[in-house]
C-alpha positions in Angstrom: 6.8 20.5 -17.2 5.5 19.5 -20.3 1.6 18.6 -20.5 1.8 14.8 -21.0 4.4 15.0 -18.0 1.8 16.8 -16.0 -0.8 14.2 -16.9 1.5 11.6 -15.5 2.4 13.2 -12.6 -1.0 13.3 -12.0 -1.8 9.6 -12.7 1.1 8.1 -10.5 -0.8 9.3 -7.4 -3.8 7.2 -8.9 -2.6 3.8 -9.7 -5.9 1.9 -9.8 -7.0 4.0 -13.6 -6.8 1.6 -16.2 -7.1 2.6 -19.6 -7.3 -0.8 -21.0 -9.1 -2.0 -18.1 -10.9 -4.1 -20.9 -7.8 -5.7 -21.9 -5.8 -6.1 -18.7 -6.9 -8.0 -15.6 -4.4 -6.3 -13.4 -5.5 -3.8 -11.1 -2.3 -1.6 -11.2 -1.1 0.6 -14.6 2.1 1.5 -14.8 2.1 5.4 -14.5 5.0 5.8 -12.3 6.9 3.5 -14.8 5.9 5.7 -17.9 6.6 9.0 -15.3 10.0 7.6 -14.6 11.6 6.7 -17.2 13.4 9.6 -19.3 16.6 11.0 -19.5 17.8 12.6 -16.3 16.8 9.1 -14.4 19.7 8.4 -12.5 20.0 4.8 -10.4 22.2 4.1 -7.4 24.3 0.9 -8.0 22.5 -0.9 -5.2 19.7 -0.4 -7.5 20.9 -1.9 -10.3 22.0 -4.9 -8.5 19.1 -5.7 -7.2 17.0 -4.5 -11.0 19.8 -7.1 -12.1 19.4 -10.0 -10.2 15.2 -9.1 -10.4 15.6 -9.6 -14.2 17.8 -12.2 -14.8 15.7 -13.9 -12.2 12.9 -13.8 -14.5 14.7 -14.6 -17.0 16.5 -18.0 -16.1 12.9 -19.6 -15.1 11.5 -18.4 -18.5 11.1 -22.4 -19.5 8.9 -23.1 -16.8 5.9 -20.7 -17.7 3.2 -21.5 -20.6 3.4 -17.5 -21.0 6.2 -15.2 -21.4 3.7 -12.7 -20.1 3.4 -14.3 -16.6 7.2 -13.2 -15.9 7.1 -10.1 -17.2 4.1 -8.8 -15.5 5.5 -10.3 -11.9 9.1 -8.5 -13.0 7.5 -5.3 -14.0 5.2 -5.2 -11.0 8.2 -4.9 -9.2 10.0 -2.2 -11.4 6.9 -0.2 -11.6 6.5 0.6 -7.8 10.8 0.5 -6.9 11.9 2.8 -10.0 10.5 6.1 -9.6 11.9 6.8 -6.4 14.8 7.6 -8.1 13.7 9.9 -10.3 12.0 11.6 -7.6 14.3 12.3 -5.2 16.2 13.8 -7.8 13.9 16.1 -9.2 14.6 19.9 -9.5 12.8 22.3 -7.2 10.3 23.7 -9.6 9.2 20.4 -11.1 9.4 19.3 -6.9 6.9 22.0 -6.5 4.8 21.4 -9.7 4.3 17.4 -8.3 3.6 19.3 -4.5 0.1 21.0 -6.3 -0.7 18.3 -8.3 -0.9 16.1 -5.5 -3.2 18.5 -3.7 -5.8 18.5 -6.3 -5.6 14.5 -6.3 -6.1 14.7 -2.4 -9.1 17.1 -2.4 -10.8 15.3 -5.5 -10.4 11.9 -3.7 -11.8 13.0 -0.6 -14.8 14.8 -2.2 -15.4 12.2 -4.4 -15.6 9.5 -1.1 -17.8 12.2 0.3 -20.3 12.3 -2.8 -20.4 8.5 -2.9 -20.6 8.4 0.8 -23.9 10.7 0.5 -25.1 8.4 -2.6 -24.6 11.7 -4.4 -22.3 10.2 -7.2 -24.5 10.6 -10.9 -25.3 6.8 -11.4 -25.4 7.3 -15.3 -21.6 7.8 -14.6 -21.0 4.8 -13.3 -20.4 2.7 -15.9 -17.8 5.2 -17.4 -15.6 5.3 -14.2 -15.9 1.5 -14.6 -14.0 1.3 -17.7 -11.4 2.6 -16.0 -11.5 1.6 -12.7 -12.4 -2.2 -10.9 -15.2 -2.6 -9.4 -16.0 1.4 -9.1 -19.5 1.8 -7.4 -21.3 4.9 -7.0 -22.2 4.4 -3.9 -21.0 2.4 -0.7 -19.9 -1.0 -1.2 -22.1 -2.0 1.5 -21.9 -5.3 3.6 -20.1 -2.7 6.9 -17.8 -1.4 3.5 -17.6 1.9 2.8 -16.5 3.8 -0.3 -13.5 4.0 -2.3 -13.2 7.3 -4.4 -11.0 6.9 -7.2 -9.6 3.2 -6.6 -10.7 0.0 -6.7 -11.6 -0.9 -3.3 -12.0 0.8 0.0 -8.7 -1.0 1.3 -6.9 0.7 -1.7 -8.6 3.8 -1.3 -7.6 3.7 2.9 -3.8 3.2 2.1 -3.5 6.2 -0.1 -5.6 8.6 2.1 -2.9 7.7 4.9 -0.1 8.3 2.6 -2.1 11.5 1.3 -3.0 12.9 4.8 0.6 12.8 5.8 2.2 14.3 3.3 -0.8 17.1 3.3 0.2 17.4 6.9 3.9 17.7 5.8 3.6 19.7 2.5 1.0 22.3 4.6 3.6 22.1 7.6 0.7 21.4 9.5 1.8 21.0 13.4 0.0 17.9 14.2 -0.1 19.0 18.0 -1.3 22.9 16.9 -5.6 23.3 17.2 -5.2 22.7 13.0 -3.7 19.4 13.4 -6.0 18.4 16.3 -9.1 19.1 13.7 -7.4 17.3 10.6 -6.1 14.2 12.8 -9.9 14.0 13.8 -11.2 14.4 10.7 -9.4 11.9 9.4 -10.3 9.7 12.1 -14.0 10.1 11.4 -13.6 9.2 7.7 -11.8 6.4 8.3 -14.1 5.0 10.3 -17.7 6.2 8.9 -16.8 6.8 5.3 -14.0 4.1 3.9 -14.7 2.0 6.9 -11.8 -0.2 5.9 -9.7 -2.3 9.1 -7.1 -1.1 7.0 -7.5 2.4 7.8 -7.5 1.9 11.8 -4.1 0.1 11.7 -2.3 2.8 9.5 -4.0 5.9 11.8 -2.7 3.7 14.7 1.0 3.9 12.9 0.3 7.5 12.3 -0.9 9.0 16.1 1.9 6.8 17.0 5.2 8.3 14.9 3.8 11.1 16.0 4.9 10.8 20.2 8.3 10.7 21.6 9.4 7.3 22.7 8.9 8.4 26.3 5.5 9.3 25.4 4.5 6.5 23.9 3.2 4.7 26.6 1.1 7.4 28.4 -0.6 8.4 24.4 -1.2 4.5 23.6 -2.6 3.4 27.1 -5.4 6.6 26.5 -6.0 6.0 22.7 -6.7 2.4 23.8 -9.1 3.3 26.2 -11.0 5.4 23.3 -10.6 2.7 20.9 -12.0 0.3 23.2 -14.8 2.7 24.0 -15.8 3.3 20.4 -15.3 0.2 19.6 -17.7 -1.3 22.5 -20.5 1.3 21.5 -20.6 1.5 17.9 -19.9 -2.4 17.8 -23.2 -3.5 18.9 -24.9 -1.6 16.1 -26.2 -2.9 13.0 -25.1 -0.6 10.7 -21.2 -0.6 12.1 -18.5 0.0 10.1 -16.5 -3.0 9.5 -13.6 -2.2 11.0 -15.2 -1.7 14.5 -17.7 -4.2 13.9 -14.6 -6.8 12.9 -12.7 -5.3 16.4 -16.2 -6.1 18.0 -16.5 -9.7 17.1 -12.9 -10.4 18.0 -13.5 -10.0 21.5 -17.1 -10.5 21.5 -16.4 -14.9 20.5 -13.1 -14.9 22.2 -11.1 -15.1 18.9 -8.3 -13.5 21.2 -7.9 -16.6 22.8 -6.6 -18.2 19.2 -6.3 -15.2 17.0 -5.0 -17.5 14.0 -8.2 -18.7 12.4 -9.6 -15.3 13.2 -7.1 -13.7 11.1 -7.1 -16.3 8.5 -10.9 -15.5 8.3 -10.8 -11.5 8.0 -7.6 -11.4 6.1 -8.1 -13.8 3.6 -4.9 -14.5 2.2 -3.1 -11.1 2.8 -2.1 -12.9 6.3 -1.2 -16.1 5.6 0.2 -15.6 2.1 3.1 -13.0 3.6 3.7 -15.4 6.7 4.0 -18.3 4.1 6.5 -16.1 2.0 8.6 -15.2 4.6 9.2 -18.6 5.8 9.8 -19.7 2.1 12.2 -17.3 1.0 14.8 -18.7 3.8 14.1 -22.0 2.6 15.0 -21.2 -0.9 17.4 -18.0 -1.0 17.1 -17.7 -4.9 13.2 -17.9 -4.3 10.6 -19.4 -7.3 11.7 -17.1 -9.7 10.1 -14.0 -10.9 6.9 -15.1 -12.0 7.0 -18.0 -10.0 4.7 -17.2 -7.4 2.1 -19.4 -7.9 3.0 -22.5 -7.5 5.3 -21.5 -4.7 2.5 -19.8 -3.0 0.9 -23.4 -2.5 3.9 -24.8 -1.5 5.0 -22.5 1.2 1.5 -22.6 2.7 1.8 -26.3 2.9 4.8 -25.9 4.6 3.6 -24.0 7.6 0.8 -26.3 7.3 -2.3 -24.5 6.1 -4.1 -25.8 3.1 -5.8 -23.0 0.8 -8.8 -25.2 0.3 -9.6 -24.3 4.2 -9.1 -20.6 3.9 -12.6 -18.9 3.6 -11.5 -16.5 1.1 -10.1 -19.3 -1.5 -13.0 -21.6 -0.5 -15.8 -19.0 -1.6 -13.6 -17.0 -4.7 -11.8 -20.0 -6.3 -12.8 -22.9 -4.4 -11.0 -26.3 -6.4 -9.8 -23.8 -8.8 -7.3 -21.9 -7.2 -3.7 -21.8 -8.8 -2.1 -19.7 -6.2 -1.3 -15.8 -4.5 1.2 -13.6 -5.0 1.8 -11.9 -1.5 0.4 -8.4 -0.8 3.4 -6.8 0.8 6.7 -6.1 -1.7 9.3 -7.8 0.7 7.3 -11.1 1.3 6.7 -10.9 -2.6 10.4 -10.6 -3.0 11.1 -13.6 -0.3 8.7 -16.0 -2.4 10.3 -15.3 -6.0 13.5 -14.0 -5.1 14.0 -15.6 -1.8 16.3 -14.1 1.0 19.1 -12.7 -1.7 16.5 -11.0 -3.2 15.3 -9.1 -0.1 19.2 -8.5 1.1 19.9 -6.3 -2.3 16.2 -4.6 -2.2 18.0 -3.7 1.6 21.3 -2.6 0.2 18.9 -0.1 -2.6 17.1 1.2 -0.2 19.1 1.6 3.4 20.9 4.5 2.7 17.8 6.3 2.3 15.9 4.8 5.1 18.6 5.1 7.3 19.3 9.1 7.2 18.7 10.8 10.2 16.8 13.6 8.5 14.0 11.9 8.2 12.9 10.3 11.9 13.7 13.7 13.0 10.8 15.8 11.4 7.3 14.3 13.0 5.9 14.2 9.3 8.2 12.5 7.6 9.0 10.0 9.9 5.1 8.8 9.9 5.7 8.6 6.0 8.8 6.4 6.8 7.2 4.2 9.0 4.3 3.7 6.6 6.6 2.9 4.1 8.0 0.3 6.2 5.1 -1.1 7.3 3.3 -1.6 3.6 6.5 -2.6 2.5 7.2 -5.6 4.4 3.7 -6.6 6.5 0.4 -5.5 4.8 0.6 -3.6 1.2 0.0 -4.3 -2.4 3.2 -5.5 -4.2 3.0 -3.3 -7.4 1.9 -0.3 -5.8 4.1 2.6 -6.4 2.4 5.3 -3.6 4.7 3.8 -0.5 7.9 4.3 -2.9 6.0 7.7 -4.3 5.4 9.3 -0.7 8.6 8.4 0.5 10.9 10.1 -2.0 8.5 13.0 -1.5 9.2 13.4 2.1 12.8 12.4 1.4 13.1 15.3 -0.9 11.2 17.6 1.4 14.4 17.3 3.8 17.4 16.6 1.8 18.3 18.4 -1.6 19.4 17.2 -5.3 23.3 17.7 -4.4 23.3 15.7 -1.0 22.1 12.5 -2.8 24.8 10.3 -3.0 25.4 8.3 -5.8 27.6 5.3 -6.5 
């Protein structure tokens, strides 16, 4: 690998670095874009359907945006996360390997820097240099039951990609989740999930994790004790001050009886994430060519007014935007594809993608079937719609189990 390419291969596991942070208000650079795009690229056909239909999507509703730009960010959002996992499932085994180490030095730097900033450690003449680069970065923890975020922009970022770091750790390391090693990591994770990011976040993807880890006919038993222990922590630790959010949050639920309508309690904790993926959903089998690429905005209103809940009465919109607000794009890919793309666009994203997801090879390995099912869960629930880690991790377990050669291409 060449040393730009090693430089990139670095910065697709970092997605939140912005070099023209100055110039850009997004949040996401394309790194696995610029990482994926060279010569030996090769795309399925399902892939270029759907990169097709994605395109000239954005492309037949140009008219109807002030901004050429507005389409083409919402178009290559899309590209930017999909596209690599073609390149990397393909990749030969040294430059497989190569990717393998630089991903462990991303993984230890990330969790020392959380540590550091966790400890209120973190140099704070250096913080205004990490902010030209990355949103929002603090040296210290975000405060209000927040914890820190290492090298992304927030610690809900930062909580996704430890998950998706930690389990392909655990797979790259071979790491038996069940041996007195994996005991001690799945622990330790536990603990910084809780006391360190402190995100909600974090507790529904190590949920999805200890889970893929049991047999079916051991999910049960393992989910009736980890509730009790969840239920203890979160009773204890809840009443403190000083909780992290995500118990405190947990706490509060039960503590005001928002179990009773848990609606408005999500709308209140979620912000828009919640309502803005239901909303999609239900829009994109409404209108099966969607808004258009590019058209989220709008439709975004619309779709919530269809399921009957204003934005003007959502916490989050009332405090950040209040009479201003123009719309949300979804935070999960699929429910961004439903709202632009509508249900057509979601069936050819399926026929890119199921042949991968379907192979046996990978629900049969404990490691990469918890990579799997994160993928599926960011992907179509609770995610960030230009991120490119989900696609990232998942062609790196894929090509952990199944070689170059077996890849069938149309």
């Amino acid at each position: 690998m060449t040393a730009l390419r090693r430089i990139l291969a670095t910065l697709i596991f970092l997605p939140n670095i912005m070099p023209f942070k100055a110039l850009l208000s997004a949040e996401i650079f394309p790194w696995a874009f610029l990482y994926a795009v060279r010569k030996d690229l090769r795309l399925t056909l399902g892939y270029g359907l759907f990169l097709g239909y994605i395109v000239i999507s954005s492309l037949l509703f140009l008219g109807a945006f002030s901004s050429i730009l507005v389409p083409a960010r919402a178009l290559f959002a899309l590209i930017n996360a999909s596209m690599v996992f073609f390149l990397l499932i393909n990749v030969q085994q040294e430059e497989y390997k190569t990717i393998v180490a630089i991903f462990h030095g991303v993984f230890i730097a990330n969790i020392g820097l959380c540590i550091i900033q966790f400890l209120g450690l973190f140099p704070p003449f250096l913080e205004p240099v990490f902010r030209l680069f990355i949103d929002r970065f603090t040296n210290e923890i975000y405060g209000g039951g927040r914890g820190v975020a290492g090298l992304f922009a927030e610690p809900s970022y930062a909580s996704m990609a430890i998950h998706y770091y930690f389990a392909f750790f655990m797979l790259s390391k071979k790491i038996n989740p069940k041996s007195l090693v994996g005991i001690g990591a799945i622990i330790g994770i536990i603990i910084f999930d809780l006391f360190i990011i402190r995100s909600v976040t974090g507790v529904v993807m190590i949920v999805l994790y200890l889970a893929s880890m049991q047999k079916v006919s051991d999910l049960i038993k393992t989910s009736v004790i980890a509730l009790v222990l969840l239920v203890s922590v979160i009773y204890y630790v809840g009443q403190s001050p000083n909780a992290p959010r995500s118990i405190e949050t947990a706490y509060d639920f039960f503590k005001y009886g928002a179990y009773q309508d848990p609606t408005p309690w999500l709308l209140e904790q979620s912000g828009f994430r919640f309502v803005s993926v239901w909303a999609s959903y239900k829009y994109g089998f409404t209108h099966p060519f969607g808004s258009g690429v590019g058209g989220w905005g709008p439709a975004s209103i619309q779709a919530m007014d269809d399921i009957g809940i204003k934005a003007s009465a959502m916490s989050f919109f009332a405090s950040a935007m209040g009479s201003e607000y123009q719309g949300v794009r979804p935070t999960s890919f699929a429910a961004g594809l439903m709202l632009e793309t509508g249900i057509v666009g979601l069936i050819l994203f399926g026929v890119a993608f199921f042949p991968f997801l379907k192979r046996p090879e990978i629900y049969r390995d404990i490691h990469t079937r918890s990579i799997a099912i994160f993928f599926l869960f960011n992907t179509f629930a609770l995610g960030s719609i230009g991120d490119p880690l989900p696609f990232i991790f998942l062609a790196l377990a894929y090509r952990s189990v199944i070689e170059p050669p077996e890849i069938e291409y149309a």
